[in-house]
Residue frames as a rotation matrix with the C-alpha (Angstrom) as fourth column:
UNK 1
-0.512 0.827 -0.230 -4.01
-0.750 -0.301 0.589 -16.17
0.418 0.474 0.775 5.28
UNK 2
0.125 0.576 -0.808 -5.46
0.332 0.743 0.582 -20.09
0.935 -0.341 -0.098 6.64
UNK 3
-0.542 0.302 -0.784 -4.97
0.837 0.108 -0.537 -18.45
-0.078 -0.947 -0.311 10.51
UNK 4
-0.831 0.556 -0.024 -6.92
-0.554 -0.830 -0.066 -14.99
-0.057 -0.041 0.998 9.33
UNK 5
-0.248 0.837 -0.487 -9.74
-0.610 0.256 0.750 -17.60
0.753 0.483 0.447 7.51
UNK 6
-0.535 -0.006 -0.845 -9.12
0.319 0.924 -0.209 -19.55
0.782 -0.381 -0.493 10.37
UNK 7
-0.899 0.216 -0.382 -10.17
0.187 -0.598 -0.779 -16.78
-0.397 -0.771 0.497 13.04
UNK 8
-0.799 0.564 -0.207 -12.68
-0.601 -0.761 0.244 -16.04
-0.020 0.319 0.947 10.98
UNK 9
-0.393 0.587 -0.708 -14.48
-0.298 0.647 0.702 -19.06
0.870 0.487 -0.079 10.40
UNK 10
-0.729 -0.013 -0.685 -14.26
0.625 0.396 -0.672 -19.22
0.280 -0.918 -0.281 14.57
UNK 11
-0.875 -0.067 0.479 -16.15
0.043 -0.997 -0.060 -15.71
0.481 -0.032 0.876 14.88
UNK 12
-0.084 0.974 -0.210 -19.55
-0.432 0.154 0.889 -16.91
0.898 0.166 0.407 15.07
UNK 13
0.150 -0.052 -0.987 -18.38
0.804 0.588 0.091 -19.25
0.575 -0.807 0.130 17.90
UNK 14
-0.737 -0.637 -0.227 -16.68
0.559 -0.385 -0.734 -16.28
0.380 -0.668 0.639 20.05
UNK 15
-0.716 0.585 0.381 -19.71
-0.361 -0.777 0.515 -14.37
0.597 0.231 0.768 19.37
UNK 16
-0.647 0.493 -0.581 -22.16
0.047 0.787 0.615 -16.60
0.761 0.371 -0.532 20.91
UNK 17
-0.094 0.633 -0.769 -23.22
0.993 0.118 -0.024 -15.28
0.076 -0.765 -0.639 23.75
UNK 18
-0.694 -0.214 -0.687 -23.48
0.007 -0.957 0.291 -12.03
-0.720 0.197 0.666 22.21
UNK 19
-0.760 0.347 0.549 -25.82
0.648 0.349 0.677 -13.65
0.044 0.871 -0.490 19.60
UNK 20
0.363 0.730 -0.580 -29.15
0.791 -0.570 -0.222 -11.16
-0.493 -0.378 -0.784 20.83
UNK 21
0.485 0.382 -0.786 -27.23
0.202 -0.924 -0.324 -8.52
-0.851 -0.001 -0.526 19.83
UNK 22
-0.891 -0.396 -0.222 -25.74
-0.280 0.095 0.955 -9.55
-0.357 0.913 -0.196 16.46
UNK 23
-0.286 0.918 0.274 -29.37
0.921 0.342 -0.187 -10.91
-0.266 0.199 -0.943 15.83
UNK 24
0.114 0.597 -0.794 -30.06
0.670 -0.637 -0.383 -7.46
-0.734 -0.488 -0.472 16.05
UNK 25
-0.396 -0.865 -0.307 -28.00
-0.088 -0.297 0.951 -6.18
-0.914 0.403 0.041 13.43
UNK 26
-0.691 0.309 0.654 -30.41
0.721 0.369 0.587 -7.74
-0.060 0.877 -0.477 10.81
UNK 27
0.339 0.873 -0.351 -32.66
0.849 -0.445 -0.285 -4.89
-0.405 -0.202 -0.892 12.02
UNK 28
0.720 -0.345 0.602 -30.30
0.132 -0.784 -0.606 -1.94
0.682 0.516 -0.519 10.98
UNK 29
0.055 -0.845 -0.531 -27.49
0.994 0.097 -0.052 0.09
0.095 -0.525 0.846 12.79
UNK 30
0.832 0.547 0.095 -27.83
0.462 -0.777 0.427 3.12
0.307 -0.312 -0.899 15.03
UNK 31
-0.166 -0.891 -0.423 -24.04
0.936 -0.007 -0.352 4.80
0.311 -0.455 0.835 15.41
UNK 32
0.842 0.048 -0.537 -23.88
0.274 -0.897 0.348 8.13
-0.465 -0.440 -0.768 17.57
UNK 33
0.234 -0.783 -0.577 -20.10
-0.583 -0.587 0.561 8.73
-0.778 0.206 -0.594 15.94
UNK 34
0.910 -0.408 -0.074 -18.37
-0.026 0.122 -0.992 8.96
0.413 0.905 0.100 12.56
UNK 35
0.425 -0.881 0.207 -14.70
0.092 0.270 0.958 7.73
-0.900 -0.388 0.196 13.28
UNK 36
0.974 -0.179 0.136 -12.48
0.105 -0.173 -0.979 9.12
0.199 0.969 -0.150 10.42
UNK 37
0.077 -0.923 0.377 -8.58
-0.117 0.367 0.923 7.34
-0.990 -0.116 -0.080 10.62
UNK 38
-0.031 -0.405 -0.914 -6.29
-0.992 0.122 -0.020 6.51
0.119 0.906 -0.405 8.64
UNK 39
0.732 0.255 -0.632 -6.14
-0.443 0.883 -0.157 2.57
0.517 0.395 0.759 7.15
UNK 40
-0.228 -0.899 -0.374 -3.06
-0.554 0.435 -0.710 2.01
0.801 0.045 -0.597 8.83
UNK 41
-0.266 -0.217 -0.939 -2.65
0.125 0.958 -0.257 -1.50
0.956 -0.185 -0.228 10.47
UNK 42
-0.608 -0.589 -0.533 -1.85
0.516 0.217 -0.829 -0.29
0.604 -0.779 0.171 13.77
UNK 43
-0.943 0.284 0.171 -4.44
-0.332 -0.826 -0.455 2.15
0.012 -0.486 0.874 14.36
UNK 44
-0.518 0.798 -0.307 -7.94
0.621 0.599 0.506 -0.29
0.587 0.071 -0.806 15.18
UNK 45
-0.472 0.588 0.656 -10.99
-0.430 -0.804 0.411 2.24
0.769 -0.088 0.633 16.69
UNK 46
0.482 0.790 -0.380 -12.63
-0.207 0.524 0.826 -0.01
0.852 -0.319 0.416 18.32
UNK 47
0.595 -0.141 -0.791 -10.05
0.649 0.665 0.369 -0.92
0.474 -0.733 0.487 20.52
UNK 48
-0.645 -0.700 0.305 -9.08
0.566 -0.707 -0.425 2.34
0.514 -0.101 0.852 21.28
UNK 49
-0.560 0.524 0.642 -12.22
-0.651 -0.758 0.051 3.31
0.513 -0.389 0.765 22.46
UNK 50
-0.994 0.097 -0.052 -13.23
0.106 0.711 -0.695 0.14
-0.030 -0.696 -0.717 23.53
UNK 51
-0.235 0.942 -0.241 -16.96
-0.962 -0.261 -0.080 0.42
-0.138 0.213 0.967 21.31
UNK 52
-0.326 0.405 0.854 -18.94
0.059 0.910 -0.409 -2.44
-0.944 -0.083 -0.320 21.04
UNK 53
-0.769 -0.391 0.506 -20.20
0.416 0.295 0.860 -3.40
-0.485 0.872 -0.065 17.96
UNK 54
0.116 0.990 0.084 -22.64
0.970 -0.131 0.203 -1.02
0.212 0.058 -0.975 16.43
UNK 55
0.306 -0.145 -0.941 -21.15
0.588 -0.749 0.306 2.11
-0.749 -0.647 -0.144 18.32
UNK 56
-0.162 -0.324 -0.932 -18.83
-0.333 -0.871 0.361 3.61
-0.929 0.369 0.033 15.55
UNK 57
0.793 0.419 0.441 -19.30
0.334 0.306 -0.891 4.26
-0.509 0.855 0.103 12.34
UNK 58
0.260 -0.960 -0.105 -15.89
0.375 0.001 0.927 3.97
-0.890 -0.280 0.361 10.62
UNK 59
0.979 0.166 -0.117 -14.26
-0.040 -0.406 -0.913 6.22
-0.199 0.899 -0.391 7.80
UNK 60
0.505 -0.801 0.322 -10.75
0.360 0.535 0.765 4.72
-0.785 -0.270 0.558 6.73
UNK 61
0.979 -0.168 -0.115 -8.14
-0.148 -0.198 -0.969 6.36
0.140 0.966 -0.219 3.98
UNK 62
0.327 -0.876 0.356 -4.65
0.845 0.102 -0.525 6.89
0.423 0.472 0.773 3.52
UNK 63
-0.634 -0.474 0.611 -3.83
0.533 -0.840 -0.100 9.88
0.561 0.262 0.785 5.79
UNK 64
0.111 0.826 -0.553 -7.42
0.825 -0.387 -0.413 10.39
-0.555 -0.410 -0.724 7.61
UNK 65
-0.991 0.125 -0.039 -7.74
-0.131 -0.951 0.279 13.07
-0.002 0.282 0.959 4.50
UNK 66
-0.127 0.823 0.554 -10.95
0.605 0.507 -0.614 14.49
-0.786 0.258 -0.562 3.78
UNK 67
-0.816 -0.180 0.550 -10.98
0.553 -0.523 0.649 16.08
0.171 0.833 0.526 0.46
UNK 68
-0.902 0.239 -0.360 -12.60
-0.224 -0.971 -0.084 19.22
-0.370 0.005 0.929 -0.13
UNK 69
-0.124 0.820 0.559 -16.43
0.276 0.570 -0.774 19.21
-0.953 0.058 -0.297 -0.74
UNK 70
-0.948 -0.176 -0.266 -17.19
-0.170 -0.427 0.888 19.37
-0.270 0.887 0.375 -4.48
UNK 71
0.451 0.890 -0.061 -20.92
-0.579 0.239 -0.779 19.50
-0.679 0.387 0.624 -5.64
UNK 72
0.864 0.062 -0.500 -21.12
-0.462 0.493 -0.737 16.48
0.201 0.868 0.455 -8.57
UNK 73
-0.036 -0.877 -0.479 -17.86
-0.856 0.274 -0.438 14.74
0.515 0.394 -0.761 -7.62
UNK 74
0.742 0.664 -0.093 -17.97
-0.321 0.474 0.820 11.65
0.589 -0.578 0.565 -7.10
UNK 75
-0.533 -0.697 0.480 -16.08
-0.464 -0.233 -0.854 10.90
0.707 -0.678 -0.199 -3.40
UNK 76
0.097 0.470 -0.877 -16.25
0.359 0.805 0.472 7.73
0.928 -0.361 -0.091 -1.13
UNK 77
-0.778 -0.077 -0.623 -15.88
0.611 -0.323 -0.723 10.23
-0.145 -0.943 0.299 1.76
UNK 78
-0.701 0.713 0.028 -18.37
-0.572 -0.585 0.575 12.54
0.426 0.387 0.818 0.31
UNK 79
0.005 0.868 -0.496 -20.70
-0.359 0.465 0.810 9.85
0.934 0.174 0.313 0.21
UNK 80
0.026 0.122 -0.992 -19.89
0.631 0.768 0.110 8.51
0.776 -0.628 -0.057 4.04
UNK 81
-0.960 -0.270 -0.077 -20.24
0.259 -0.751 -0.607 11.54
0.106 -0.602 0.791 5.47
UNK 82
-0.637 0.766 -0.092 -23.47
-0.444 -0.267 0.855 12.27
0.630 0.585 0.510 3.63
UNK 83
-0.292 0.515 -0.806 -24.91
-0.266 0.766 0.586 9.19
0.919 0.385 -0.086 5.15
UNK 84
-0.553 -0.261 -0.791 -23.46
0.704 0.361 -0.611 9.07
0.445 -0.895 -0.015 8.31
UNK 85
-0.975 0.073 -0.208 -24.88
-0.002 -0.948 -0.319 12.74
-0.221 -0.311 0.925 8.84
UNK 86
-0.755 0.433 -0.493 -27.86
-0.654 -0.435 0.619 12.45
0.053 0.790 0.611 6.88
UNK 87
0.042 0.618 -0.785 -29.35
-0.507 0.690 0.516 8.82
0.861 0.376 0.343 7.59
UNK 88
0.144 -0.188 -0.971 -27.68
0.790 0.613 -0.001 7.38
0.596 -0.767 0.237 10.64
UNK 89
0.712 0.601 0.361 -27.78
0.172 -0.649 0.741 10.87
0.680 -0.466 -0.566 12.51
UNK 90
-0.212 -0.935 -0.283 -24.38
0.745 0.032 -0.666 10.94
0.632 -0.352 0.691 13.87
UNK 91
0.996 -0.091 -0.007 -23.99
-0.073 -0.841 0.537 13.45
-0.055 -0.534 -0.844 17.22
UNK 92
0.608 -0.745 -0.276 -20.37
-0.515 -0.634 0.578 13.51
-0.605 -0.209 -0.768 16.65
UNK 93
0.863 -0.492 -0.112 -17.65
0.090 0.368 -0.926 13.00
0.497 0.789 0.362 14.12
UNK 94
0.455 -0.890 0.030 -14.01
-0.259 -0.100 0.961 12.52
-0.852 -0.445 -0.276 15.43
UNK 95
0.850 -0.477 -0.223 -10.99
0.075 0.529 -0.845 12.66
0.521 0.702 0.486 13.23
UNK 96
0.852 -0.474 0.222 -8.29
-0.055 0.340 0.939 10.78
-0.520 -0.812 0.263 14.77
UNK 97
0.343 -0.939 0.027 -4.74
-0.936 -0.344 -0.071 11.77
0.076 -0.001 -0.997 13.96
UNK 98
0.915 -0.380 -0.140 -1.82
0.351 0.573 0.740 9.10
-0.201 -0.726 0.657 14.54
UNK 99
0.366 -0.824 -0.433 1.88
-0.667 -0.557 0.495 9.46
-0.649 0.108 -0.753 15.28
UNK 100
-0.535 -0.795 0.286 4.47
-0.349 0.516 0.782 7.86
-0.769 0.319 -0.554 12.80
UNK 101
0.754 0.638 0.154 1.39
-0.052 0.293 -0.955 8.26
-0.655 0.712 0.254 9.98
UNK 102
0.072 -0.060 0.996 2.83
0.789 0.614 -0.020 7.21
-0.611 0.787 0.092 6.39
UNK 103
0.465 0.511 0.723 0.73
0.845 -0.499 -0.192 9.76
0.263 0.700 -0.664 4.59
UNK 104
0.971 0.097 0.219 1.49
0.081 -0.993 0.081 12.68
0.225 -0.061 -0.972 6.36
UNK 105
0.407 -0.905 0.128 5.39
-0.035 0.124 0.992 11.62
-0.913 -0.408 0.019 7.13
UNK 106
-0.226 -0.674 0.703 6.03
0.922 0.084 0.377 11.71
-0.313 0.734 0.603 3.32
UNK 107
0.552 0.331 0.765 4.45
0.553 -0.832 -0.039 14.76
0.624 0.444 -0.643 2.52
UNK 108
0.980 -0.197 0.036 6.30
-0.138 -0.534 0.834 16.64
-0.145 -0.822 -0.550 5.63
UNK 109
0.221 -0.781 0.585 9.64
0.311 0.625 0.716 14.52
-0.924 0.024 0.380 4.83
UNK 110
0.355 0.050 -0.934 9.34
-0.567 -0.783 -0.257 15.66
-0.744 0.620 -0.249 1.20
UNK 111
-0.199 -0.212 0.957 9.55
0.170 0.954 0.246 11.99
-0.965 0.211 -0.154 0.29
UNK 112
-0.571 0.048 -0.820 9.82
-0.789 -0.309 0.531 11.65
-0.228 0.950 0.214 -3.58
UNK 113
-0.270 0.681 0.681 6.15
-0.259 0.630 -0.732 9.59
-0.927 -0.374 0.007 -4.94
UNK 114
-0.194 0.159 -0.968 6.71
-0.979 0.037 0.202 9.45
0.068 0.987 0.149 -8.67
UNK 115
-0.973 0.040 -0.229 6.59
0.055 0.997 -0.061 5.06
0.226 -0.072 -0.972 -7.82
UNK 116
-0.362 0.928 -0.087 3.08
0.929 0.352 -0.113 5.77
-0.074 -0.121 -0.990 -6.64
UNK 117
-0.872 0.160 0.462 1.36
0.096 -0.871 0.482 8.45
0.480 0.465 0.744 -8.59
UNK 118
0.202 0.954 0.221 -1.98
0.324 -0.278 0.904 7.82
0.924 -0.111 -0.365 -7.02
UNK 119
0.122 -0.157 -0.980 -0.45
0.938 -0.304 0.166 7.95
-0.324 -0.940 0.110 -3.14
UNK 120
-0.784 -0.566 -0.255 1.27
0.575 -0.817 0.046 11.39
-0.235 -0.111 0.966 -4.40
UNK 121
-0.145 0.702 0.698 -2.45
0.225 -0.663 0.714 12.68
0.964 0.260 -0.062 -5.92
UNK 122
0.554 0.758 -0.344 -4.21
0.495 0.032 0.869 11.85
0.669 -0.651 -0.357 -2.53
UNK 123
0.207 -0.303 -0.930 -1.74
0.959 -0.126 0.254 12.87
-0.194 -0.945 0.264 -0.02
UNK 124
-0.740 -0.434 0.514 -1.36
0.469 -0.881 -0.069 16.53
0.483 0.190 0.855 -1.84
UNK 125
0.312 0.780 0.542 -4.54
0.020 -0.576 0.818 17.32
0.950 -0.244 -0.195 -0.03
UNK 126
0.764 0.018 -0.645 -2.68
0.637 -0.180 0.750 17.55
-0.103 -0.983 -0.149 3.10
UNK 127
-0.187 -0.917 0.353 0.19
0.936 -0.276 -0.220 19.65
0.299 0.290 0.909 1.78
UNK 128
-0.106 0.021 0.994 -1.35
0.254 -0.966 0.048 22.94
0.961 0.257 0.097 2.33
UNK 129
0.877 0.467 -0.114 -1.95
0.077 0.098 0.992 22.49
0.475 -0.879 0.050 6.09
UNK 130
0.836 -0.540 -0.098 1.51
0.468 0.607 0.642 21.61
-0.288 -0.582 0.760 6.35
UNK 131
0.298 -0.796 0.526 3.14
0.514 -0.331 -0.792 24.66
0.805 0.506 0.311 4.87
UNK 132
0.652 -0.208 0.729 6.10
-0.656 -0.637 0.405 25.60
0.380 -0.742 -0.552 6.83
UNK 133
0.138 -0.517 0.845 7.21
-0.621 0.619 0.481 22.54
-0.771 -0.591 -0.236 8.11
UNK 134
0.985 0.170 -0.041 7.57
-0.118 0.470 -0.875 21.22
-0.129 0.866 0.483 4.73
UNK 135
0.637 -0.743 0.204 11.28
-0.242 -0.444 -0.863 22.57
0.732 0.500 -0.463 4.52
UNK 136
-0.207 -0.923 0.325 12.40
-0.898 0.047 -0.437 21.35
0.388 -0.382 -0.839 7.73
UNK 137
-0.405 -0.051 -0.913 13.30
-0.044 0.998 -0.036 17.65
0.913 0.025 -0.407 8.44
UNK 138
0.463 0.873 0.154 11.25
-0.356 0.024 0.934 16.42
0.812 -0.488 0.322 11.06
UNK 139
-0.605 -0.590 0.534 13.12
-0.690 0.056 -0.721 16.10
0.396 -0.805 -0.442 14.64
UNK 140
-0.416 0.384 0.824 10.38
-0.642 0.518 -0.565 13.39
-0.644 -0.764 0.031 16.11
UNK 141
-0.902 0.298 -0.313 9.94
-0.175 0.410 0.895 10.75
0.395 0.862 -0.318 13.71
UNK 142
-0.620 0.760 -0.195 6.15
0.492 0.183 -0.851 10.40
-0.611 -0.623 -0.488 16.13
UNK 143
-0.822 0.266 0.504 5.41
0.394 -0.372 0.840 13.54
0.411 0.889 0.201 13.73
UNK 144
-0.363 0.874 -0.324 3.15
0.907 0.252 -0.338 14.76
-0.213 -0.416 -0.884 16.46
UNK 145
-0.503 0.195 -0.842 3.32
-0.300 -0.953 -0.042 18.81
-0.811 0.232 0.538 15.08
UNK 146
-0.696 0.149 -0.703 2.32
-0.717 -0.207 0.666 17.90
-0.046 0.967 0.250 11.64
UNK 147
-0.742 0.619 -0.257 -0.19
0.609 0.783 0.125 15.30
0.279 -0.064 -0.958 12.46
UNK 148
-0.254 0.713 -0.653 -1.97
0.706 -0.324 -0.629 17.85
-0.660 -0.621 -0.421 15.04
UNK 149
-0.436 0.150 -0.887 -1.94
-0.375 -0.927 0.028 20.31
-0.818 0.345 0.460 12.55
UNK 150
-0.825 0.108 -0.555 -3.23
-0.497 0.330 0.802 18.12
0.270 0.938 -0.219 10.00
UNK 151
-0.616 0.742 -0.263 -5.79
0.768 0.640 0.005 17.05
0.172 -0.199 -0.965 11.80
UNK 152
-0.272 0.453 -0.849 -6.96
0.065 -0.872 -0.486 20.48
-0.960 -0.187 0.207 12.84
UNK 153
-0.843 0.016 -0.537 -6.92
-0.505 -0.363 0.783 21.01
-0.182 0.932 0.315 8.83
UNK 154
-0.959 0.282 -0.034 -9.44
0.259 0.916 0.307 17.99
0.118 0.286 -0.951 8.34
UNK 155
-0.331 0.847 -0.415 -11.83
0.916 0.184 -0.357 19.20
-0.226 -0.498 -0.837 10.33
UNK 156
-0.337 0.419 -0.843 -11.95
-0.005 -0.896 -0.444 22.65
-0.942 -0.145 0.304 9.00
UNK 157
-0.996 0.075 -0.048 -12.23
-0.007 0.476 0.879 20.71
0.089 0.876 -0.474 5.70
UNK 158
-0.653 0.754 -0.077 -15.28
0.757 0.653 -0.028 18.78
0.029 -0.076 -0.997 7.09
UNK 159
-0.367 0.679 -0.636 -16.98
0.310 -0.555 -0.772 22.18
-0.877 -0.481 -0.007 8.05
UNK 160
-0.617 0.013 -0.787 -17.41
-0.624 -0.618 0.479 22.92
-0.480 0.786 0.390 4.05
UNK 161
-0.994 -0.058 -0.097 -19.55
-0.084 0.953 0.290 20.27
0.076 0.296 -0.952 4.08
UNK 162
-0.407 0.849 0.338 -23.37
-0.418 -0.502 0.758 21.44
0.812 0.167 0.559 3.59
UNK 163
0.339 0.883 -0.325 -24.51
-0.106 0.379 0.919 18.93
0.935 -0.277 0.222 5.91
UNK 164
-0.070 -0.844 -0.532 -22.00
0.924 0.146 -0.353 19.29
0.376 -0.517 0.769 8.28
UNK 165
-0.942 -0.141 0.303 -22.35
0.032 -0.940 -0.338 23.01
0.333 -0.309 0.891 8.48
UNK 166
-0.064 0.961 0.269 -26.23
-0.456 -0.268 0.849 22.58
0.888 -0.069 0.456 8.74
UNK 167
0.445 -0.066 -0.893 -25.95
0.803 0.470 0.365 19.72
0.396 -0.880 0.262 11.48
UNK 168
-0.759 -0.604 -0.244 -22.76
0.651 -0.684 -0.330 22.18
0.032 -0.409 0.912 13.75
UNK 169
-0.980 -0.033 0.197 -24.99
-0.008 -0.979 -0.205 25.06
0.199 -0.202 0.959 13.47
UNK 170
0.579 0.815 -0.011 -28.87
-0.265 0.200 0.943 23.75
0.771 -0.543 0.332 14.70
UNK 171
-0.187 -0.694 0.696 -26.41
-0.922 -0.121 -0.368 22.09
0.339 -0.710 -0.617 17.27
UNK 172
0.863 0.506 0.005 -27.35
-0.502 0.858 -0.110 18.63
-0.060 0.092 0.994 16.33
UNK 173
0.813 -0.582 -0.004 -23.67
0.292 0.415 -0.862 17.71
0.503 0.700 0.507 15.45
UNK 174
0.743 -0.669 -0.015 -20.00
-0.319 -0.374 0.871 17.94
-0.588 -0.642 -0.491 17.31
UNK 175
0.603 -0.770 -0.209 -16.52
0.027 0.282 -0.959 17.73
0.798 0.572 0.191 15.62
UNK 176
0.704 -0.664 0.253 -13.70
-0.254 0.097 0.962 16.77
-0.663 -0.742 -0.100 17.79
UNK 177
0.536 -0.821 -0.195 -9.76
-0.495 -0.119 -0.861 16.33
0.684 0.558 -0.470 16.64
UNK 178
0.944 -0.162 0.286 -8.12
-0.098 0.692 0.716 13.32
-0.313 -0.704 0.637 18.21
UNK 179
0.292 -0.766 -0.573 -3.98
-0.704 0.233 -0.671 12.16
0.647 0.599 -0.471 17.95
UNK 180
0.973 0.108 0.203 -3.22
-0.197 0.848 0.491 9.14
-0.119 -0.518 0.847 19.09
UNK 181
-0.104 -0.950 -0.293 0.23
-0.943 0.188 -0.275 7.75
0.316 0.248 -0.916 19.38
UNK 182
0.656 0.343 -0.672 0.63
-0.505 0.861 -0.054 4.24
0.560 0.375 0.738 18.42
UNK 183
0.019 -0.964 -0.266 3.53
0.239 0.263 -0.935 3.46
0.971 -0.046 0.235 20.77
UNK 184
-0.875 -0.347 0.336 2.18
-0.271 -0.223 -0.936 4.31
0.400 -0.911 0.101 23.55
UNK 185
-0.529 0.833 -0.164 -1.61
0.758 0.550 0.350 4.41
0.382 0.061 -0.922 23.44
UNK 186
-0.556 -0.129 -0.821 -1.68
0.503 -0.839 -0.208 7.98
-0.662 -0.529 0.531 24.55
UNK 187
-0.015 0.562 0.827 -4.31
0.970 -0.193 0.149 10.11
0.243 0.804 -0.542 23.14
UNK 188
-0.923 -0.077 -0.377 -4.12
0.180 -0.953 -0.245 13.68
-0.341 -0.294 0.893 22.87
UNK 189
0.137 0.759 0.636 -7.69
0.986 -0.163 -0.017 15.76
0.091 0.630 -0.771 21.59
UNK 190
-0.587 -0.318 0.745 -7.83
0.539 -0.840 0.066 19.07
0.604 0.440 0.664 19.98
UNK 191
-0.226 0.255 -0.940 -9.15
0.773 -0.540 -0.332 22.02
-0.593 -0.802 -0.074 22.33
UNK 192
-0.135 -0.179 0.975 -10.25
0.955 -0.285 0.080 24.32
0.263 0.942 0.209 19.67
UNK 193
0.993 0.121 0.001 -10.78
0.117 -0.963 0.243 27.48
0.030 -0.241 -0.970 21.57
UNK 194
0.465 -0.883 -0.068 -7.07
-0.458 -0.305 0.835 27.19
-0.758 -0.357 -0.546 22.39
UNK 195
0.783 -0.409 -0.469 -5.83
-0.401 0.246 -0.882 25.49
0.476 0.879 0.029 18.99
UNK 196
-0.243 -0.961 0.135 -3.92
-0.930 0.191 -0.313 23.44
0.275 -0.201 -0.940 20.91
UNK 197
0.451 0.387 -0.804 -3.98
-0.072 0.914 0.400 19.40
0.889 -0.122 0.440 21.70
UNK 198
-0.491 -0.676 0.550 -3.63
-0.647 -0.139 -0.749 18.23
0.583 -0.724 -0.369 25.18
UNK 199
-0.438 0.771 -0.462 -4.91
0.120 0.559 0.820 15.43
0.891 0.304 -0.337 27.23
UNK 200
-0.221 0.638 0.737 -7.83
-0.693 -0.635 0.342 16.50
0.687 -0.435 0.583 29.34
């Protein structure tokens, strides 16, 4: 923790000739993309895409799930979609996959979560994507079938999203399906005419 507070307390210094456009910041913040990952450690957006600050706007869970839309429920993805779509005008949402995820390796694995009753609520919203391969032990601990297919799921999630369908269908809005593998740095993205990842 004193070399994180340390780095941090430096930030301002590293920043400094960058100051113009942190100044700016006090003005608002204009992203072009919603960036929806999972929380895990290893998987940092920014430096995968190499955005400057300001570029993405960043949605983080357990799993890159997005739960189903529900009128009246309340849902901190709900609500950062909303916004992103709605206020900050996103032209594209990516949800980015990784290999050797957590979330989607216990649900595929058929890991037993009675020790963590919430993890086992949240991650049942990927279970249905992932029938089939439930029953057999995964052969690549990467996990790169059941990721890709779980990401494909996400994003037909996201399309039940009023604003999401309204944005996609004026053509104001793109969805893309990203898998990344953390061990290499290799990204794959989802072709959806061909339902198939591959990198382009």
């Amino acid at each position: 923790m004193d070399d994180l507070l340390k780095r941090a307390r430096s930030f301002r210094h590293r920043i400094a000739r960058e100051k113009e456009l942190f100044r700016n910041f006090a003005l608002g913040q204009g992203p072009a993309t919603l960036f929806i990952t999972c929380s895990d450690s290893r998987v940092v957006p920014t430096l995968i895409t190499a955005a400057a600050p300001g570029e993405l706007f960043e949605l983080r869970n357990a799993g890159n799930i997005v739960p189903p839309y529900r009128p009246g429920y309340r849902s901190g993805e709900a609500a950062t979609i909303e916004y992103a779509v709605e206020v900050l005008k996103v032209r594209d949402i990516i949800v980015c996959g990784h290999s050797h995820c957590g979330a989607v390796g216990a649900v595929a694995r058929g890991e037993d979560l009675t020790h963590l009753p919430s993890v086992a609520d949240w991650v049942d919203f990927a279970r249905p994507a992932l029938t089939g391969l439930l029953d057999i032990p995964p052969k690549d601990p990467a996990l790169p079938d059941a990721v890709q297919r779980h990401v494909t799921a996400q994003l037909m999630t996201l399309r039940g999203y009023p604003q999401i369908e309204r944005g996609t269908a004026a053509g104001q809005l793109s969805l893309h399906g990203w898998f990344y593998r953390v061990d290499t740095g290799d990204l794959w993205e989802l072709d959806e005419t061909r339902g198939v990842f591959g990198q382009y």
